[in-house]
C-alpha positions in Angstrom: 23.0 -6.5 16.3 22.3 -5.7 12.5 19.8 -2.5 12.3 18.0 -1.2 9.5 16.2 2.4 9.9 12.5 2.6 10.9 11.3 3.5 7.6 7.1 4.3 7.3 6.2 4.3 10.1 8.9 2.0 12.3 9.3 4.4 15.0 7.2 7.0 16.8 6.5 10.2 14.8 7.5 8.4 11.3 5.5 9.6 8.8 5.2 7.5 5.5 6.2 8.7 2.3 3.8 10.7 0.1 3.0 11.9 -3.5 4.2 14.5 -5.4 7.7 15.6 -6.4 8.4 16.2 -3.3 6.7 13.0 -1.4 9.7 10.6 0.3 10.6 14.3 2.3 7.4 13.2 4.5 9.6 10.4 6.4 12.0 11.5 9.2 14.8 8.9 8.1 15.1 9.9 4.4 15.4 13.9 5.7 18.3 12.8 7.7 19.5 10.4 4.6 18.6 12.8 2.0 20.8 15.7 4.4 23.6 13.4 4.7 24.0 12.7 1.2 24.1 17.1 0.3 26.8 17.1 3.4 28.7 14.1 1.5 27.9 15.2 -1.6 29.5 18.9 -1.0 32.3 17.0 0.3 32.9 14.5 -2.4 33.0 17.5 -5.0 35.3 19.8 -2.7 37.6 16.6 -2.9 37.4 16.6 -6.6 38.1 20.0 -7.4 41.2 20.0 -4.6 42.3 16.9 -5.4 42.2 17.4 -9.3 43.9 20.9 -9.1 46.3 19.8 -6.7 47.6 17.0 -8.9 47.4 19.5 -11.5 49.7 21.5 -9.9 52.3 19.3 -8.9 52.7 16.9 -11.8 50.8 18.9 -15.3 50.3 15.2 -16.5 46.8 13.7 -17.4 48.0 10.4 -16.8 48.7 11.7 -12.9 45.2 12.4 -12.9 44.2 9.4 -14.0 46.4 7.2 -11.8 45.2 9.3 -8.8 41.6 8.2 -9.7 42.7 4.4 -10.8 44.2 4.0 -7.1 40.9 5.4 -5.7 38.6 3.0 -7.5 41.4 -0.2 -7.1 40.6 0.2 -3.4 36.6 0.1 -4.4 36.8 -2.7 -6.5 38.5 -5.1 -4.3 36.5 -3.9 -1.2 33.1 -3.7 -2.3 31.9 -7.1 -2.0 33.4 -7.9 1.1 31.6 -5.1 2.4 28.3 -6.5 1.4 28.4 -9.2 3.3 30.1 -7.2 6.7 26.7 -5.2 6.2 25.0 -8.2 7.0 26.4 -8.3 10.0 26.7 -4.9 12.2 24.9 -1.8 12.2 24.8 -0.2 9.1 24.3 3.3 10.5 27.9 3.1 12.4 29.5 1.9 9.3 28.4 4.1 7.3 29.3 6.6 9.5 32.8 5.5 10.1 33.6 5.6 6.6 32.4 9.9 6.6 34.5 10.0 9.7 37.1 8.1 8.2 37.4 10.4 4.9 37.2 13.7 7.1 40.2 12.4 8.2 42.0 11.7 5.0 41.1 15.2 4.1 42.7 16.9 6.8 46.0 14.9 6.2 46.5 16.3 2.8 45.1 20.1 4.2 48.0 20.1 6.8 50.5 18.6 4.3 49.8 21.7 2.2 49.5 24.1 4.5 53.0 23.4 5.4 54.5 22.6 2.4 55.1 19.1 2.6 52.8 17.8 0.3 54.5 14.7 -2.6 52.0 13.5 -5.1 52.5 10.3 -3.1 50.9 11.5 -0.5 47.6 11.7 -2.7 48.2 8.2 -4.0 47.6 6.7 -0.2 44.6 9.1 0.5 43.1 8.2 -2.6 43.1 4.5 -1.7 42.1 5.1 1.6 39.0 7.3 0.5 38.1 5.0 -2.0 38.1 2.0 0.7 35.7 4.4 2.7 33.5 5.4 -0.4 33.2 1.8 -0.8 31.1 1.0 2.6 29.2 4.5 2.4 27.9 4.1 -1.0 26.3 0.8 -0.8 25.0 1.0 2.5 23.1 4.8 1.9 21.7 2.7 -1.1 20.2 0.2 1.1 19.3 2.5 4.2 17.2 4.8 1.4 15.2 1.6 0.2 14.9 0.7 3.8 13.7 3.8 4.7 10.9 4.6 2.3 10.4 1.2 0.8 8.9 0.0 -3.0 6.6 2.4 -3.4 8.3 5.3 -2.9 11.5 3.9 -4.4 12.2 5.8 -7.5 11.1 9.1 -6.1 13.9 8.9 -3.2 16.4 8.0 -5.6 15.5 10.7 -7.6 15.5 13.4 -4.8 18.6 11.5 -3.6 20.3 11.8 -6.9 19.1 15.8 -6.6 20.9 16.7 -3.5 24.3 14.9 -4.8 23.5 17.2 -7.9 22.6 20.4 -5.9 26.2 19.6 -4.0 28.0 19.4 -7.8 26.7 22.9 -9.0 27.2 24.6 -5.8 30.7 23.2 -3.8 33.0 23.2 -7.1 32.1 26.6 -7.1 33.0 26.9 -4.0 35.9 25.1 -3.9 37.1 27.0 -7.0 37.0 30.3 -5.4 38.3 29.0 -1.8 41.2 27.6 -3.8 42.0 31.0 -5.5 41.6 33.2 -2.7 42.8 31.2 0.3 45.1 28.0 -1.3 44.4 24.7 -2.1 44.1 23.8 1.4 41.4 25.8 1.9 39.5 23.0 0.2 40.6 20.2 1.9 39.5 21.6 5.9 36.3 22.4 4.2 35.6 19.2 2.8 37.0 17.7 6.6 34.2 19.9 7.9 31.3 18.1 5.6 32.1 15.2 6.2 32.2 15.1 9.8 28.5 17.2 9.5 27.8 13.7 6.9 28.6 11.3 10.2 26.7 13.2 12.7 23.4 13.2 10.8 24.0 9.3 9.8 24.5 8.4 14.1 21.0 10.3 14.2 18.9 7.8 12.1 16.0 6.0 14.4 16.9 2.4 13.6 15.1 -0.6 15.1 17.3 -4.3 15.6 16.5 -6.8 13.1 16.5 -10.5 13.5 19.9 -11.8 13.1 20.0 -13.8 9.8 21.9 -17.6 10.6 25.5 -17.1 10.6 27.5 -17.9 7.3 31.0 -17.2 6.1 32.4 -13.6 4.8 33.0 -15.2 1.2 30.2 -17.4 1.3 28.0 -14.9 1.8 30.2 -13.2 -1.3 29.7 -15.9 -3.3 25.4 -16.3 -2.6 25.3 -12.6 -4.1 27.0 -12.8 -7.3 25.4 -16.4 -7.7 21.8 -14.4 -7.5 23.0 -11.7 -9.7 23.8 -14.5 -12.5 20.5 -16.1 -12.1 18.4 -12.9 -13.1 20.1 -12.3 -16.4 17.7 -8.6 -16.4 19.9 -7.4 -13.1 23.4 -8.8 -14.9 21.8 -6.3 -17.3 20.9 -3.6 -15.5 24.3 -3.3 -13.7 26.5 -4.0 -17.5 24.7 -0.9 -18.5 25.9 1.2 -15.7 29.8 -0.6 -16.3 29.7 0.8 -19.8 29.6 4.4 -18.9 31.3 4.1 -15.4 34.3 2.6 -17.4 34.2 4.4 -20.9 32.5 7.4 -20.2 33.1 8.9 -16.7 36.9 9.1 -16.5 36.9 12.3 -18.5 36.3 14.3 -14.9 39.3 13.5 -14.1 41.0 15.6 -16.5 38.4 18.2 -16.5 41.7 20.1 -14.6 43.4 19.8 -18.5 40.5 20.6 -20.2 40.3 23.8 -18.3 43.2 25.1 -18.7 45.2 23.9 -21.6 42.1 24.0 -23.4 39.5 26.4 -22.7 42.2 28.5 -20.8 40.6 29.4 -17.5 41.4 29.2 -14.0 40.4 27.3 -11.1 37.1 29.2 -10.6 36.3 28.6 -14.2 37.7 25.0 -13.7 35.0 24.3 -10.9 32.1 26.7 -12.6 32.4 23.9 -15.3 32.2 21.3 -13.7 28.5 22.6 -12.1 26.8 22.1 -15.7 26.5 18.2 -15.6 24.9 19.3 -11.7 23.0 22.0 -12.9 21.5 19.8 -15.3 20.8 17.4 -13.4 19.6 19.3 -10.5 16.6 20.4 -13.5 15.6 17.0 -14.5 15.9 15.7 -10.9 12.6 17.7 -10.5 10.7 16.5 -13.5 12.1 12.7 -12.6 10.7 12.9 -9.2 7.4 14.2 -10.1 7.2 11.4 -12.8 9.0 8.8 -10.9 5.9 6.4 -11.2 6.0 6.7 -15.1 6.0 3.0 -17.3 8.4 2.3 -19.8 11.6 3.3 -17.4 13.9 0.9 -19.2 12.7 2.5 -22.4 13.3 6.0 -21.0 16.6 4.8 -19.6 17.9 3.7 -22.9 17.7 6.8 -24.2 18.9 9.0 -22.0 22.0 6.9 -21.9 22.8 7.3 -25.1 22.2 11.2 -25.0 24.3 11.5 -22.0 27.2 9.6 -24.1 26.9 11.7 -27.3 27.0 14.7 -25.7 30.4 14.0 -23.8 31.4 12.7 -26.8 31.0 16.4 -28.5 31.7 18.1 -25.5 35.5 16.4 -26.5 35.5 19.3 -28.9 34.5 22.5 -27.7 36.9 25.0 -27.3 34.5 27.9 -26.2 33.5 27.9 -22.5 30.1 28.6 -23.0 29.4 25.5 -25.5 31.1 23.4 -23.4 29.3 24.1 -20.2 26.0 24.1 -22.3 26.6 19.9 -23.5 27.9 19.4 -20.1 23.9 20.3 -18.9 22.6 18.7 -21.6 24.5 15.6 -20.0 23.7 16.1 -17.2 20.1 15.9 -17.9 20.2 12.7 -19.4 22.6 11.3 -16.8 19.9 12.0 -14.0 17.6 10.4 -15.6 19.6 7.3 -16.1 21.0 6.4 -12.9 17.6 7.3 -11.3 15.9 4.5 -13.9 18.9 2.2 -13.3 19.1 2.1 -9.8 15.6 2.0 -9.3 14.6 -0.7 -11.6 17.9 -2.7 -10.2 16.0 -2.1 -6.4 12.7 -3.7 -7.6 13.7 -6.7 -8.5 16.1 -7.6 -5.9 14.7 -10.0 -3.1 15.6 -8.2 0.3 17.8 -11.2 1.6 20.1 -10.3 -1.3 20.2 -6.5 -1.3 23.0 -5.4 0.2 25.5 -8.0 -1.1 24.3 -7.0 -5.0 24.2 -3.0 -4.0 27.6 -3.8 -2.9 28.6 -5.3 -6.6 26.7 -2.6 -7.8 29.0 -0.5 -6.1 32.1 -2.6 -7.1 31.2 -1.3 -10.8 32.6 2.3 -9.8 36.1 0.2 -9.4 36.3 0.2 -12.9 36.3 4.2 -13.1 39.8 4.3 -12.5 40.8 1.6 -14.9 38.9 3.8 -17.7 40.7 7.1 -15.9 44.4 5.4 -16.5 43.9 4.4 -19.9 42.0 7.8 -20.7 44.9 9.6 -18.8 47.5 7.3 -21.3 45.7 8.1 -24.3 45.7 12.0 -23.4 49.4 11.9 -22.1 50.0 10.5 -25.8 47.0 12.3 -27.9 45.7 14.6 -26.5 42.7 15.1 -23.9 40.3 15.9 -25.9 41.1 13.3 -28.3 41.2 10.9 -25.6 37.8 11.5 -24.1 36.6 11.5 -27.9 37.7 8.4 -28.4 36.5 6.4 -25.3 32.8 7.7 -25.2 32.6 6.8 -29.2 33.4 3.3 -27.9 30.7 3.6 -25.2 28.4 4.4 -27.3 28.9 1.2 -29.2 29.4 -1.0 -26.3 26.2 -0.1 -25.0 24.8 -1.7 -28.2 26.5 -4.7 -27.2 25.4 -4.7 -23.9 21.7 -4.5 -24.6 20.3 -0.5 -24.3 17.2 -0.6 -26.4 17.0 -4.4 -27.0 12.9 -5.7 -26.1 14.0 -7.0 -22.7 15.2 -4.0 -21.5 12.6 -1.3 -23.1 9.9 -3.6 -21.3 11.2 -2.9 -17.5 
């Protein structure tokens, strides 16, 4: 039977979700959700760092990088709307919590094939797919189990304390993973990342849920095709979720040769390598706490429009920095603005979606992160050719002017 968590008030001891900065923290499911997502989060960025520097390693080819990462997000693009309609159907704490247990797995696999020497960059080619697969159930369903959990009023203020602990992760484990790799291997990262991720799935099986009535059955693609059908009818969420394609396509890929940047560029090694990649957390993790306190604000699609484009300009002269300091410095500044647009994003997306069709559009929402990786080959083509800093130049100037096209500032959107 299909469960959704307790939220205010479902189960004994639930206490609804308050005011302040601080106020979703008040209900027992969102501190087991909001603990989940730091364990996943530390995870996710252990796997970044590892997986980046390992490639790195083995190939010193930007386009490796980015095929790594295209493989990853394939698997997410193809398997995200199927998954919204299986999350109609069974317990959405187990699934979520066999997708952790199955990337804890993945993880190990590539720590033992180091540790003995037996590691191709083949090896991360099936791992990525598989973890992408996984990332593809998780993500969607922690979306809808944090609406579920504190509900519309409390919406924007759990995405934005969500959104901080994913952040808090980013400035802390690439750290951490940085130093692990130089003292102890690249392995080193790999069991650690195992070890969140497992810690992810045991605090997921201990959400209080409560059976909810069964909807009539219908079929898998069906149930595909109601949820794209409803996102086509509200032309403001086609919108909502373009936005986010621009950036997630364009924009993002240039993480994925963050490895290059480091050290062909700003010559440093894999502790400066992950201490970079903390400022788009770091500044994130200080406009989390100025979102959440302000997460009742109006004008969020005006607000959103304008951090977007702030994030995108400062990648775009991030592309050319060649003194550490600088670079980490826009990287903040991005991150900033970043925080501030996903929070808006996601939470304007939430409150206007009717509940009968939330999981199945989270889960396209979800599918947009599949086109990461087609932006991470052809940034990784570009670089193999131009030049990575050229490369990631070149594709946020474009994002800046698709995001024209697709609608940031336009009345519609400045009046969400």
């Amino acid at each position: 039977m299909t469960s959704t968590p307790t939220g205010s008030g479902g189960a004994a001891g639930e206490i609804g979700a308050g005011s302040g900065a601080f106020g979703s923290l008040r209900n027992g499911n969102f501190r087991l959700l909001i603990t989940g997502t730091l364990a996943s989060g530390f995870a996710n960025w252990m796997e970044s760092i590892g997986q980046g520097w390992l490639v790195h390693q083995l190939t010193h080819s930007p386009f490796q990088l980015g095929l790594v990462q295209f493989l990853r997000g394939i698997s997410i693009l193809f398997a995200s709307p199927i998954v919204g309609a299986v999350a109609e159907r069974v317990d959405r704490k187990k699934l979520a919590g066999a997708a952790t247990a199955i990337n804890a797995a993945n993880a190990l696999v590539i720590g033992l094939l180091v540790a003995t020497g037996r590691v191709e960059v083949w090896h991360l080619y099936v791992t990525a797919f598989v973890g992408g697969t996984a990332s593809s159930i998780y993500n969607p369903v922690r979306q809808y189990l944090v609406y579920s959990s504190v509900g519309p009023e409390s919406l924007a203020n759990a995405i934005a304390l969500n959104a901080g602990a994913m952040n808090m992760s980013r400035v802390v484990a690439p750290n951490v993973s940085g130093a692990m790799i130089g003292f102890f291997g690249v392995q080193s990262s790999f069991f650690a990342e195992a070890m969140f991720f497992l810690a992810a799935c045991f605090t997921l099986l201990q959400l209080r849920l409560r059976p909810v009535v069964q909807r009539p059955a219908e079929s898998m693609w069906h149930s595909i095709r109601l949820g794209v059908s409803f996102l086509r009818q509200h032309p403001i969420l086609s919108r909502l979720v373009l936005l986010q394609a621009v950036p997630t396509f364009l924009v993002y890929p240039y993480l994925q040769l963050m490895p290059s940047i480091a050290a062909d560029y700003l010559h440093v090694g894999p502790q400066g390598y992950g201490f970079l990649q903390t400022g788009v957390g770091l500044g994130s993790i200080l406009m989390t706490l100025v979102v959440a306190q302000f997460s009742t604000v109006r004008n969020k699609g005006r607000i959103m429009s304008v951090a977007l484009m702030m994030y995108m300009a400062m990648i775009f002269l991030f592309s050319f920095s060649r003194v550490f300091l600088l670079s980490f410095g826009l990287l903040t500044l991005g991150g900033m603005n970043l925080v501030v647009f996903t929070t808006f994003n996601q939470t304007l997306l939430q409150l206007n979606l009717e509940d009968e069709y939330r999981a199945r559009v989270l889960a396209l929402f979800t599918m947009v992160q599949g086109l990461n990786p087609f932006g991470s080959l052809i940034m990784g083509a570009i670089a193999e050719r131009a030049g990575t800093p050229h490369a990631i130049a070149m594709m946020s100037g474009v994002a800046i002017v698709a995001a024209l096209f697709a609608g940031v500032g336009t009345r519609r959107v400045r009046e969400l």
